[in-house]
Backbone as CSV, one residue per row, in Angstrom:
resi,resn,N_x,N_y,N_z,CA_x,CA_y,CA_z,C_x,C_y,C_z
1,UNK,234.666,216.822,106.031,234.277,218.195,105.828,235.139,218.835,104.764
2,UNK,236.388,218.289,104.663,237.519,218.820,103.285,236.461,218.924,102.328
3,UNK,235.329,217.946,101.469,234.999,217.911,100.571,233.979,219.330,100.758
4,UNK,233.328,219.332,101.195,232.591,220.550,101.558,233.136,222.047,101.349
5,UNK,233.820,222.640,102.045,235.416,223.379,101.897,235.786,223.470,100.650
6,UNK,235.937,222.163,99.926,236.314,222.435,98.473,235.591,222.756,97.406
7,UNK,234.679,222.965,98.013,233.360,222.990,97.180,232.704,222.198,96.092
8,UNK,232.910,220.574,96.829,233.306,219.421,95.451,231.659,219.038,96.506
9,UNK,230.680,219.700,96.242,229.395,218.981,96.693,228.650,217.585,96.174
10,UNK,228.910,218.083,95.065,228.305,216.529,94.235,228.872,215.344,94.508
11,UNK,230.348,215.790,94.697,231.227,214.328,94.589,231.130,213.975,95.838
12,UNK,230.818,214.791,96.814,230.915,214.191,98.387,229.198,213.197,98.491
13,UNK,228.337,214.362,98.177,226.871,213.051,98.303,226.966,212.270,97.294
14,UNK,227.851,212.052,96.191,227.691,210.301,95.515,228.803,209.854,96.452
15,UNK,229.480,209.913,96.950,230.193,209.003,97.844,229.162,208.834,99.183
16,UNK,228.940,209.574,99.386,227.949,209.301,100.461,226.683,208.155,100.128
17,UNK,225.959,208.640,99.293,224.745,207.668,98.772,225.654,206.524,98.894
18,UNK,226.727,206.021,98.351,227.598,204.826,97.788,227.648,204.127,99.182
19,UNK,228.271,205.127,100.008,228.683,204.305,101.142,227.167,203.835,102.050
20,UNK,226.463,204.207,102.142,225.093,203.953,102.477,224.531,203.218,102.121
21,UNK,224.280,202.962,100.507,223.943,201.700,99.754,224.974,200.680,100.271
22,UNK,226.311,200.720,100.013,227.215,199.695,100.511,227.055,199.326,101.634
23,UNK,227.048,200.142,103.023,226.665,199.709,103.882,225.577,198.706,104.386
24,UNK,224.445,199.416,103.144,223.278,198.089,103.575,223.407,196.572,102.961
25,UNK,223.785,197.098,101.284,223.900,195.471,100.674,224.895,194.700,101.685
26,UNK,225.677,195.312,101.805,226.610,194.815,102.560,226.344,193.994,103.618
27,UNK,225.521,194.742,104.871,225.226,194.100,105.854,224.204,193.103,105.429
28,UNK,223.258,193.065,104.370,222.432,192.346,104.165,223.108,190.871,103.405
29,UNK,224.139,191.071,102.832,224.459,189.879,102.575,225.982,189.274,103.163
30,UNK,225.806,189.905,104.300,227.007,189.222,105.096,228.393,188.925,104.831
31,UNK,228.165,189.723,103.275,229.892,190.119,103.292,230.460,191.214,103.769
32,UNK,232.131,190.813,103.772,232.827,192.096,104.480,233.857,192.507,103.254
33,UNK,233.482,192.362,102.098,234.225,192.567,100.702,234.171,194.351,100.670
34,UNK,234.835,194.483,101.000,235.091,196.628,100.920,236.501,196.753,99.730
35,UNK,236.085,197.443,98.991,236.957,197.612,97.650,237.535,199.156,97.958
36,UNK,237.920,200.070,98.980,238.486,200.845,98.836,238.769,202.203,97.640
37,UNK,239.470,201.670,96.635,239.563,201.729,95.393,238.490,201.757,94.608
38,UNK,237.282,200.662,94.970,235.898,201.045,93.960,234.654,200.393,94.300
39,UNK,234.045,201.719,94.923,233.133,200.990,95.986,232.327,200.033,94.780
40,UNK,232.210,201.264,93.695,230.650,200.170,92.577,231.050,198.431,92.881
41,UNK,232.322,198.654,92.622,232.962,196.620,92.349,232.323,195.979,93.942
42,UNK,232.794,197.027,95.384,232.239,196.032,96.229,230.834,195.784,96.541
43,UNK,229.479,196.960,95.841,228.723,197.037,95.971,228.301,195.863,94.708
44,UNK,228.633,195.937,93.615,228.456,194.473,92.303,228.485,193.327,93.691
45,UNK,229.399,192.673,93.577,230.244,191.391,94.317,229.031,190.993,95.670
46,UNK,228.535,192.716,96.583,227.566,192.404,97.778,226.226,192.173,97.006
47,UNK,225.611,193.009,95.988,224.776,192.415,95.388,224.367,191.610,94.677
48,UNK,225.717,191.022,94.200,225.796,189.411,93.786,225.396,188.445,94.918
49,UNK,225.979,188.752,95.723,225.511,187.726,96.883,224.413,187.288,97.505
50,UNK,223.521,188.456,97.891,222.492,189.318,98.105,221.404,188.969,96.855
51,UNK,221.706,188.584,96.132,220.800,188.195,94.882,220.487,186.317,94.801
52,UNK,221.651,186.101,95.382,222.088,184.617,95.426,221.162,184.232,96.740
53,UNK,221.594,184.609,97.437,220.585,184.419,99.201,219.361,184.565,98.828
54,UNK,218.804,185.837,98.486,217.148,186.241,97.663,216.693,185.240,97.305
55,UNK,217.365,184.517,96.576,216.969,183.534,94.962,217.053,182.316,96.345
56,UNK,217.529,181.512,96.681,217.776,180.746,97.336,216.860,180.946,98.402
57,UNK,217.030,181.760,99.179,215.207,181.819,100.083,214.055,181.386,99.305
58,UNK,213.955,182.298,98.259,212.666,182.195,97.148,212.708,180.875,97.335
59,UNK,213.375,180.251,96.512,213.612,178.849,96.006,212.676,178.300,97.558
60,UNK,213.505,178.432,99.135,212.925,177.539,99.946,211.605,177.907,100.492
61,UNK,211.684,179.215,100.176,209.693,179.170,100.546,209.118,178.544,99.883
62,UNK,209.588,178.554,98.152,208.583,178.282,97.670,208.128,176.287,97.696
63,UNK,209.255,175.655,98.186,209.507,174.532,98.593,208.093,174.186,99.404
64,UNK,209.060,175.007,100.881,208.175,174.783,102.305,206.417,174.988,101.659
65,UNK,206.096,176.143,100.722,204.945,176.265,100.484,204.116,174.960,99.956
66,UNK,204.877,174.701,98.807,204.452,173.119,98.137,204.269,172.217,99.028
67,UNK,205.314,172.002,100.223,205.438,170.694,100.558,204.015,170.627,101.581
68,UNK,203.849,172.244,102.180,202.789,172.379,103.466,201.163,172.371,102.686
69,UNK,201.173,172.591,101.583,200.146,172.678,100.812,199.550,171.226,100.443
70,UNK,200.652,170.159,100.166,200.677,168.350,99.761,200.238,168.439,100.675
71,UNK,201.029,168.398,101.573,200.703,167.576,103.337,199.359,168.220,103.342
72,UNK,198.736,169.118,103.724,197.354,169.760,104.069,196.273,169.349,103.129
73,UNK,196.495,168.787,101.849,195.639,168.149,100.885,195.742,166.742,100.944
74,UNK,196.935,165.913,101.297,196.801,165.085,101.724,196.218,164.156,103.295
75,UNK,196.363,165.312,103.889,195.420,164.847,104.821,194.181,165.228,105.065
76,UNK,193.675,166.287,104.351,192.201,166.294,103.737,191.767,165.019,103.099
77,UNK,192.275,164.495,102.178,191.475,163.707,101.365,191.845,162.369,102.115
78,UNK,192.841,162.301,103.038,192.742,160.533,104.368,191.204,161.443,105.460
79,UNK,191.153,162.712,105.690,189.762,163.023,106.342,189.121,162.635,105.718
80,UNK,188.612,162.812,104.467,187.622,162.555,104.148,187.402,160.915,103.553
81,UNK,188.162,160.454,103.062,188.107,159.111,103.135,187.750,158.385,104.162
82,UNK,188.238,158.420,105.349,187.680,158.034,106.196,186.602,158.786,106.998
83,UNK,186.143,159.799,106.588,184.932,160.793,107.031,183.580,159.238,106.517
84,UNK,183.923,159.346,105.083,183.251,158.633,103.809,183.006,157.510,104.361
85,UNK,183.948,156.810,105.140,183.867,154.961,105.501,183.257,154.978,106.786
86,UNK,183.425,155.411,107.616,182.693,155.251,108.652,181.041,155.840,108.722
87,UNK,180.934,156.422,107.297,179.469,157.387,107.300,179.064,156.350,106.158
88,UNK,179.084,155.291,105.661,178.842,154.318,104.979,178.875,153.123,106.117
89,UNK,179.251,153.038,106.751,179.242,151.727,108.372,178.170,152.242,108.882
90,UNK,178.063,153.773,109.218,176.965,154.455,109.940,175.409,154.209,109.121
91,UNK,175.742,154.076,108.010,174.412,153.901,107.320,173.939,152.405,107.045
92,UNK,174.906,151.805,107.287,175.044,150.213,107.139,174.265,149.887,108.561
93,UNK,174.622,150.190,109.594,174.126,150.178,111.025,172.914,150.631,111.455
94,UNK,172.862,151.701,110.968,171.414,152.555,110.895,170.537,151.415,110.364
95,UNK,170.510,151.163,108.852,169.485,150.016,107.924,169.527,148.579,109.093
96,UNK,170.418,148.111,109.542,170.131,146.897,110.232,169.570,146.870,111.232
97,UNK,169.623,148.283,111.845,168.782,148.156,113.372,167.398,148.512,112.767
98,UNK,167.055,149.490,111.774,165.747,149.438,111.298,165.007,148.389,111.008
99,UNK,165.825,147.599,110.535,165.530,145.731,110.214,165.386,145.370,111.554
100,UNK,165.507,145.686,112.488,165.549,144.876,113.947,166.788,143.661,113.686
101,UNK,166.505,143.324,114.913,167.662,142.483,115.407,168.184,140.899,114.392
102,UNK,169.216,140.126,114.199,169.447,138.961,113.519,168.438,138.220,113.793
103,UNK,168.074,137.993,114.998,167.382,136.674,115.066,166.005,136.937,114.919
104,UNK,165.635,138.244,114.869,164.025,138.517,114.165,164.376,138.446,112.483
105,UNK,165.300,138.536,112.129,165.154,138.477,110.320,165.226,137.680,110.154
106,UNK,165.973,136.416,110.871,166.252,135.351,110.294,164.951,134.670,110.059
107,UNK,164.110,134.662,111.540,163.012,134.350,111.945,161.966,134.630,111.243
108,UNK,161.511,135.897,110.480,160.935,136.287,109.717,161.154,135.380,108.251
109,UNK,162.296,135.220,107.808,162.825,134.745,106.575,162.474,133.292,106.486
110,UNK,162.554,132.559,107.753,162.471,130.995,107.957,160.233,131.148,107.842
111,UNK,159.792,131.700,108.313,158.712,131.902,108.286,158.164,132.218,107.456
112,UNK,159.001,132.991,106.280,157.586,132.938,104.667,158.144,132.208,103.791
């Protein structure tokens, strides 16, 4: 409240904003670096950090994204490959029973 009293208003809400911003970079990047002497330097140093973590998440989403995206296209195209082979057996099976049975084709074949 001194600052108030002194009628130093400005200088009390930029220390205020400061310590508020500091407070959050701060907690957000899990340092406990408090510069006393100058908050800007401990607020630099927390948002250095804080930039570093950012970048480094980025980096692993964008990983996890790639890798879940391969995997999900790669096992699309083993679905459908084998969607493809067994629906080619299915049609293979289908034509032979339309032919009737081995021993009527053969029978047929020995006969003309």
């Amino acid at each position: 409240m001194g600052a108030l009293a002194d009628g130093d208003f400005e200088n009390y809400s930029y220390q205020g904003v400061v310590a508020v911003c500091l407070s959050i970079i701060t907690g957000l990047s899990g340092r406990a670096y408090l510069d006393n002497e100058d908050p800007l330097k401990s607020m630099k140093v927390c948002g250095a950090v804080l930039f570093v973590k950012a970048l480094a998440l980025a980096v692993f989403i964008f990983f996890m994204l790639t890798l879940s995206l391969t995997f999900t296209s790669l096992m699309t195209l083993l679905w459908l490959w084998r969607f493809l082979k067994y629906w080619r057996l299915y049609k293979i099976q289908r034509t032979d029973e339309s032919m009737g049975s081995d021993a009527t084709r053969y029978s047929l074949m020995n006969n003309a």
